[in-house]
C-alpha positions in Angstrom: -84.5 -14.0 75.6 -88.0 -15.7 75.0 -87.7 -18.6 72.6 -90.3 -16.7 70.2 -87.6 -14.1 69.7 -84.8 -17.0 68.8 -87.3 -18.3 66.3 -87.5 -14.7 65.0 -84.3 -14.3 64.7 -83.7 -17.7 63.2 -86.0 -17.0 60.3 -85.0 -13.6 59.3 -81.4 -14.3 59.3 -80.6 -17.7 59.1 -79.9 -17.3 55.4 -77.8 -14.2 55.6 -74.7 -13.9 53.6 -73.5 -12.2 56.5 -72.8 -13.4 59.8 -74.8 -12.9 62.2 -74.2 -13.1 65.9 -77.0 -12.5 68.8 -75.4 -12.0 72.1 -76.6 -10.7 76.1 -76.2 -7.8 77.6 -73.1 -9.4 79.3 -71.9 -10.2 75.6 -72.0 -13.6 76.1 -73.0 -15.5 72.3 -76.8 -16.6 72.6 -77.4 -17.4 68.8 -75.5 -17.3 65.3 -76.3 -18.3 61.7 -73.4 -20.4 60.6 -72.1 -17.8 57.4 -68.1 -17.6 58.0 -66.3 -15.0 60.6 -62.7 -14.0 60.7 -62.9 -15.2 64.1 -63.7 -18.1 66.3 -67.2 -17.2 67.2 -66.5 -19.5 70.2 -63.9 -17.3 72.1 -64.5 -14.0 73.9 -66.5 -11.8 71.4 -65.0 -8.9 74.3 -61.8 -9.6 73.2 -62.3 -9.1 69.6 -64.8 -5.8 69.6 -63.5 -4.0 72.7 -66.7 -3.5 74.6 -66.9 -0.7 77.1 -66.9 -2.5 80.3 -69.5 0.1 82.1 -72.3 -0.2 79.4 -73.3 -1.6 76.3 -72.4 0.5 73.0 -74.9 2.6 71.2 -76.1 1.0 68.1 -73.7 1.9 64.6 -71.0 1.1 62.4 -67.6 -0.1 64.4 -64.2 -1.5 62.8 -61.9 -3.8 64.4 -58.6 -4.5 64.0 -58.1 -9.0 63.7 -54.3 -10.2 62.8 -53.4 -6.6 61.8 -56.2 -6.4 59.3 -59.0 -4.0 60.2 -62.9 -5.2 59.4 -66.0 -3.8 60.0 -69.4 -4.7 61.8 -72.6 -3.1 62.2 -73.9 -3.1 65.8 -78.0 -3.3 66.6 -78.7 -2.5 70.6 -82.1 -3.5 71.2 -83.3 -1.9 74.4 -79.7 -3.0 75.9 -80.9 -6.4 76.4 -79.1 -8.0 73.8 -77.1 -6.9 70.5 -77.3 -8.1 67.2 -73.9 -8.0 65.1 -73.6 -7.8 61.3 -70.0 -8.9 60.5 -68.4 -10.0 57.2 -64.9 -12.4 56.7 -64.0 -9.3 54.3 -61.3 -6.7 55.1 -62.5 -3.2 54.8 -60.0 -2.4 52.8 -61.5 -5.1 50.3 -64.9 -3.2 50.8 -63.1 0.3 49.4 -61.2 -1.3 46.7 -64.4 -3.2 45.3 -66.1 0.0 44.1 -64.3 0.9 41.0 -64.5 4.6 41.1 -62.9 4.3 44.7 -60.1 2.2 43.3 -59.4 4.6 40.4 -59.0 7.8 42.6 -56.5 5.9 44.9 -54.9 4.7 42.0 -54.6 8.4 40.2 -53.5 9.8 43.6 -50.7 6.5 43.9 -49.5 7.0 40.3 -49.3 10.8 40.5 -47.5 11.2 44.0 -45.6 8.2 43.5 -44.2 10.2 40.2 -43.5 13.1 42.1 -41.4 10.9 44.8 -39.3 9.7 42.3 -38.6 12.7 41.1 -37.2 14.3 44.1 -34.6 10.9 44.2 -33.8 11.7 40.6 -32.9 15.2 41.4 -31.5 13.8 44.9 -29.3 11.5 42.4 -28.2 14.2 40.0 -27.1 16.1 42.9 -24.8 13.6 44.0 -22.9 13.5 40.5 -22.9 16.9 40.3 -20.8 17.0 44.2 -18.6 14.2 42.8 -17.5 16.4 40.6 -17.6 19.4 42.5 -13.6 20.0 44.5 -13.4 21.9 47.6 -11.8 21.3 51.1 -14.0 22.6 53.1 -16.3 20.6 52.7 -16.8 16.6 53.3 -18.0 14.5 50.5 -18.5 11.9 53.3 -21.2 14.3 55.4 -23.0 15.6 51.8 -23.6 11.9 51.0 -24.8 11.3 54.2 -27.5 14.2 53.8 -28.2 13.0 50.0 -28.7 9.3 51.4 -31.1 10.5 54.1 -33.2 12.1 51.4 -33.0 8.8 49.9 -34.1 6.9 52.6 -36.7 9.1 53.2 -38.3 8.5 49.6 -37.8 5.0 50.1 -40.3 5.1 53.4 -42.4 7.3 51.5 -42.9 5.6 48.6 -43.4 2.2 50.7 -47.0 2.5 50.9 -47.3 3.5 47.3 -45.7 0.0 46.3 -47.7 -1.6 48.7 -50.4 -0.2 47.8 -50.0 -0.5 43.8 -49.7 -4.4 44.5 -52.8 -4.9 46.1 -53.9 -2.7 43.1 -52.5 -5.6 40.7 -55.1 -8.3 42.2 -57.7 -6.9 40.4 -56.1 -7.7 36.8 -56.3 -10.7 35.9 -53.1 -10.4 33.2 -50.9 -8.5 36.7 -52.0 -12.3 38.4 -51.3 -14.5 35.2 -49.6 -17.6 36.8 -47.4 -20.0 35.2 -45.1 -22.8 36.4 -42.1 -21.3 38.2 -39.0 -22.1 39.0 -39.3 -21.7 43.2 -35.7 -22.3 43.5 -34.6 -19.8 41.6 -36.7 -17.4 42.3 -35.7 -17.6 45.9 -32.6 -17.4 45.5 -32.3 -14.2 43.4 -34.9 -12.8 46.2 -32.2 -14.0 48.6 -29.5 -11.6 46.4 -31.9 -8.7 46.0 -32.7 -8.8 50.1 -28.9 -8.8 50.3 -28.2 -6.3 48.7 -30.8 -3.9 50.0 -29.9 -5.3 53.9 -26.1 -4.8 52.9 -23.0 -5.0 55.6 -24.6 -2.6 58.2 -27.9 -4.5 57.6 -29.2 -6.5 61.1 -30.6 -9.4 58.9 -28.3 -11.8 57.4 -29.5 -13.9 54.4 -28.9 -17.9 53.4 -30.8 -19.7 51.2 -30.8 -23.1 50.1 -33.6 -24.5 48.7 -34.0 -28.0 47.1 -33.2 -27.9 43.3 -35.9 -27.5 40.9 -39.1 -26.6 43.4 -42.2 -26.0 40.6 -44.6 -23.4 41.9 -47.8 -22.4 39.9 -48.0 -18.0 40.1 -47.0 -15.4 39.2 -43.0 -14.4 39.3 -43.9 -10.8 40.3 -46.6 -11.4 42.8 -44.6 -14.2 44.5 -41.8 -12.0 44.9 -43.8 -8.9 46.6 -45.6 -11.5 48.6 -42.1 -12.7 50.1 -41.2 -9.2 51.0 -44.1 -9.0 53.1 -43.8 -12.3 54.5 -39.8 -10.8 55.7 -41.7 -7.5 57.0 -43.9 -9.3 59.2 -41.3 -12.0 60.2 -38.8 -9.2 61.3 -41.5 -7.1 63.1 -41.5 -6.1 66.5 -37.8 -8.0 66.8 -35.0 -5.8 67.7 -31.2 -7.4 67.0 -29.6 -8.9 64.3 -30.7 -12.5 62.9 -30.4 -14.7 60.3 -32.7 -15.2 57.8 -32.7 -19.1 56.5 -35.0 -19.5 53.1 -35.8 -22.8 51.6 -37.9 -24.7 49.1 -39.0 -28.2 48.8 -41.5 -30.2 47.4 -43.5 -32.6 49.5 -45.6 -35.1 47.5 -48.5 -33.0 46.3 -47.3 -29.9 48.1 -44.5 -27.2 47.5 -43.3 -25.9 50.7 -41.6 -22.5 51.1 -40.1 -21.9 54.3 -38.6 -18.6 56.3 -36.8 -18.9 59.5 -35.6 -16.6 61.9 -32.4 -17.1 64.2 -31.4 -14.6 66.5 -27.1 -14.0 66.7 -26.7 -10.9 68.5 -27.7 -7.2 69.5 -28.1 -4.7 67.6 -25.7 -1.7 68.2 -27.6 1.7 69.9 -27.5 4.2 67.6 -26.3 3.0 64.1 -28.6 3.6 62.1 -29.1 5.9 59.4 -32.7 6.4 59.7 -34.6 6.8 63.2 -37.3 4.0 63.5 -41.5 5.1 62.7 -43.2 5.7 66.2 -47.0 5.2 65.3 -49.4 7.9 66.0 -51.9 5.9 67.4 -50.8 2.8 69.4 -53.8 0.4 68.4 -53.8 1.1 64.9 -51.9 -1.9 62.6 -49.1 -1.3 61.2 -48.6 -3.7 58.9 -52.0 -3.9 57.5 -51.5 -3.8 53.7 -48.7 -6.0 54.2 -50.9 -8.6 56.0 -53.2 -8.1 52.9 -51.3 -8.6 49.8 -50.3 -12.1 51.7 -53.6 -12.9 52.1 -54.6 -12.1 48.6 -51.7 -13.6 47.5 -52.8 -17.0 49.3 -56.2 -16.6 48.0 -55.3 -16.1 44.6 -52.3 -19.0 44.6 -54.7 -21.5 46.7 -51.8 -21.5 49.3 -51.6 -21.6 53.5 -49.7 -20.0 55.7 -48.3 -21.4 59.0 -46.1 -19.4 61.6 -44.6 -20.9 64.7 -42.0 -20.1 67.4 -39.9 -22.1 68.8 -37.3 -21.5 71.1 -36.3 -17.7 70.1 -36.6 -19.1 66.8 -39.7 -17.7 64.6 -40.5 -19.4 61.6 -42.9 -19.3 58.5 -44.0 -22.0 56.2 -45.9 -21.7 53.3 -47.4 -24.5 51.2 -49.3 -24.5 48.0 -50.0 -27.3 45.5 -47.3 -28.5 43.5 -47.9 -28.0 39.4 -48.1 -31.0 37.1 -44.9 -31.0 35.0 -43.7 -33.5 32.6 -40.3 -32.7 33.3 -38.7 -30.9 36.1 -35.9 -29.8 34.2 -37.9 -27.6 31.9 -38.2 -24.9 34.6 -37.5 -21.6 33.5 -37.0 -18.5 35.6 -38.6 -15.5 34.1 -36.3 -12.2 33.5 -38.9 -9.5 34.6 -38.7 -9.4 38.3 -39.3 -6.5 41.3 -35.4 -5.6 41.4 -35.0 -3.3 38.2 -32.9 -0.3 37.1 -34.9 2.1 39.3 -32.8 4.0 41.7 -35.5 2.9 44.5 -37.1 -0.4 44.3 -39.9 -2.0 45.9 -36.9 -4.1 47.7 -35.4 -0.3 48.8 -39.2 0.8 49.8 -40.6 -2.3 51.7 -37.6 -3.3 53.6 -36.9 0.6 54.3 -38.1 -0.1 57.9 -35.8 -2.6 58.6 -32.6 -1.8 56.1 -29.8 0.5 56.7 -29.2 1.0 52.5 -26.7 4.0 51.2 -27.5 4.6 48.3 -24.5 7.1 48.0 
C-alpha cells in the first residue's frame, strides 16, 4: 500500500472511537489507530475472524465469537487488496440491550414466559400432593415422582436463560446494583449451603468452603451471588466426573480475594442422571455466553479482575476486587434478601440445572 494511502487512512481514522484495523490481502495487520480491541491486535487476526482461506470476504457486517462472548465488526474490501475492519471492545449483546425499546420487549417477553414456566411447576407441584394423597397399588409413587421431577427439571433448564437473562437486565438499574459493604465470608458460605443443596447426594460436585473470617467486599449481596453461580457454570464446563469444589475468601492488603478451585476425585457413573445432557445445535455457537456476560458486567460494575489457571488437573479461579474502608471489621452484617427464596425453582435450581441432578419430589 502506497504511503499516500497510510496517510489517508491515518487522518480519517486516527481519532475513531472505534478500532480500526487496516490489513493485506493475506490478512497480515498493515495499520491500526490505537482505540481498545477485545483482542491482542498483535496475534493472528485469521484466528479471531475466520477468514475463508481461498478468498478474501465480501465487504459487510460479521460477528465473532471471543471467550464465549459474541462481537461484531464491520468489514470494508477495497478492490481485494487490503480490508479495513471496524470493531468495537463491546459485546453485541451490550449493543441490543442499549436501545431501550429493545430492552423492554425482551424484558415483557422474559417476565411473561417466565410467568407461564412457573406456572406449569406450580401445577407440576400440586400434582404431586394431590398423588401423595391419592392410594392405589398399581401404581408406583416412586415412578410418578420420577415423571413429576422430570417436568421439574425441565422448567428449571427452561427458565435458566430467563434468570440469566433478567440479571443482565438488573445492570441497567442503578438501585438492582446498589453496593454496600458485605460480609464476603458469609455470604460464601450460605452460597456454599445453597449450591449444596441444589448439587445434593447424587450431585458430581462436592462443596467446602472456608473462607478467612470477616472478608469486607464493596457490592451488591444479590449481584455477587448470581455472579458466583456463573463463575461455578463456567468452572465446571466441558469437565465430565465428579470434583470438589473448594471456596475461599481473604483479604490481601488493599485487595479482597475470592477464590474457586476445582479438584477432580473420580468418574462419573454412565447413565445416572436424571436429565440427559443439552447437545448444541450448532457446534461454534457459545454456550455460555450470558453467563460470560453477567461476570463481566459484574467486574465492571464492582471494579474487580478475574484470573483462571490450571494446574495439574486442578482448575482454579481467583477473583480480586478492592477491599472497602471499614472502621471496624466486626460490624459486618450479612443481608437477609438473597437468590435462594421460597420459590419452588430458584435461580440456584435454573443455573446449575446443567450440571445438578435435583429431585424436587
Amino acid at each position: 500500500m502506497e504511503n499516500s494511502m497510510i496517510d489517508f487512512f491515518k487522518a480519517a481514522y486516527q481519532n475513531d472511537s472505534s478500532c480500526i484495523l487496516i490489513l493485506d490481502k493475506t490478512g497480515k495487520l498493515i495499520w491500526h489507530n490505537d482505540s481498545p480491541a477485545p483482542f491482542d491486535i498483535h496475534r493472528s487476526l485469521d484466528d479471531i475472524f475466520h477468514f475463508p482461506e481461498d478468498n478474501l470476504p465480501a465487504s459487510g457486517d460479521y460477528s465473532y465469537a471471543l471467550n464465549d462472548i459474541l462481537y461484531e465488526y464491520h468489514l470494508t474490501n477495497v478492490s481485494d487488496d487490503y480490508l479495513i475492519i471496524s470493531c468495537s471492545d463491546v459485546p453485541m449483546v451490550y449493543r441490543l440491550f442499549e436501545n431501550r425499546s429493545s430492552r423492554e420487549s425482551i424484558e415483557n417477553y422474559v417476565k411473561q414466559s417466565k410467568k407461564e414456566m412457573l406456572g406449569i411447576s406450580s401445577s407440576a407441584s400440586q400434582l404431586n400432593d394431590y398423588f401423595e394423597g391419592f392410594e392405589d397399588d398399581n401404581i408406583s409413587t416412586g415412578e410418578l415422582n420420577e415423571q413429576i421431577n422430570i417436568i421439574m427439571n425441565n422448567c428449571s433448564q427452561v427458565l435458566r436463560e430467563h434468570y440469566l437473562i433478567e440479571e443482565f437486565l438488573r445492570y441497567y438499574s442503578d438501585e438492582e446494583t446498589k453496593e454496600s459493604i458485605l460480609n464476603c465470608s458469609d455470604i460464601l458460605k450460605a452460597f456454599a449451603k445453597n449450591c449444596r443443596e441444589v448439587f445434593g447426594p447424587r450431585g458430581t460436585t462436592r462443596v467446602v468452603c472456608d473462607p478467612e473470617p470477616n472478608v469486607p467486599i464493596y457490592a451488591s449481596r444479590q449481584r455477587l451471588e448470581f455472579f458466583l453461580l456463573c463463575i461455578l457454570i463456567i468452572l465446571r464446563r466441558d469437565y465430565p466426573g465428579i470434583f470438589r469444589l473448594e471456596i475461599g475468601a481473604r483479604s490481601i492488603s488493599d485487595e479482597t480475594v475470592i477464590n474457586m478451585k476445582l479438584i477432580p476425585v473420580g468418574e462419573e457413573e454412565e447413565g445416572c442422571r436424571l436429565m440427559s445432557k443439552s447437545v448444541p445445535l450448532y457446534k461454534d455457537t457459545p454456550l455460555h455466553e450470558m453467563e460470560n456476560i453477567i461476570i463481566k458486567r459484574f467486574l465492571e460494575r464492582y471494579n474487580g479482575i478475574m484470573i483462571d489457571s490450571t494446574e495439574n488437573e486442578n482448575k482454579s479461579i481467583s477473583m480480586r476486587f478492592p477491599t472497602p474502608e471499614i472502621g471496624n471489621i466486626f460490624t459486618l452484617k450479612t443481608p437477609k434478601k438473597e437468590l435462594y427464596s421460597q420459590t419452588i425453582i430458584t435461580p440456584y435450581h435454573a443455573v446449575l440445572s446443567e450440571i445438578s441432578d435435583f429431585r424436587y419430589y
